[in-house]
N, C-alpha and C positions, 0 to 999 in steps of 0.2 A: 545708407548706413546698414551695415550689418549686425543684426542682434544676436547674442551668445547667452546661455545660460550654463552653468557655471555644474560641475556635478563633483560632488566631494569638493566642496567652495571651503569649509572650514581646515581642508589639510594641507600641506609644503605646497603641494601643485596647484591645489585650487587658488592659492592664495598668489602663487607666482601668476598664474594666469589673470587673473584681479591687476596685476603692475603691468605685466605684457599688453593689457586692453586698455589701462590707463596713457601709454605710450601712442595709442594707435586711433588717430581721431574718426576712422572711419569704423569702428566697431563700440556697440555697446553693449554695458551689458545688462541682462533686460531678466533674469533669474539665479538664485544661488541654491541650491539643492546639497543638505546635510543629512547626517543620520537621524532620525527622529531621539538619540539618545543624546546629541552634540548638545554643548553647555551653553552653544551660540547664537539658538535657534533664535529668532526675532531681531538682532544685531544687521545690524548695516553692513555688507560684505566690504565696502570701501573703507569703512573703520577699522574693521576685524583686519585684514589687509594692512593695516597702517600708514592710511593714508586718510583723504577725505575724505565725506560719502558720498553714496552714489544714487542713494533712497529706492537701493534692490536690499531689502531685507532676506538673512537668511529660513530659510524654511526646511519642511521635512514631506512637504507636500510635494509630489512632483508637476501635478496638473500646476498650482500653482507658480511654479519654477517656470515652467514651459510656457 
């Protein structure tokens, strides 16, 4: 399984990228990386996304992300 972490997870793309990995049984994903100013910061990127979660919360950390 290939692990992905997610960078600009809170915007259009990061968040397609979140459905695109939900499609794809061999990829997970294992970080979400935000601005440390995002309103989203701590939220479950699989939620924010609109979908299920994934219990990858987002952060502002990048160590953390990676």
């Amino acid at each position: 399984m290939t692990a992905i972490a997610i960078v600009g997870a809170t915007g259009r793309m990061g968040r397609a990228l979140v459905h695109a990995a939900r499609e794809r049984h061999e990829v997970r994903i294992s970080g979400a990386l935000a601005s440390a100013r995002s309103a989203h910061l701590g939220e479950d990127i699989g939620v924010l996304a609109g979908g299920p979660p994934v219990g990858v919360p987002v952060t502002d950390n990048a160590a953390d992300a990676l």
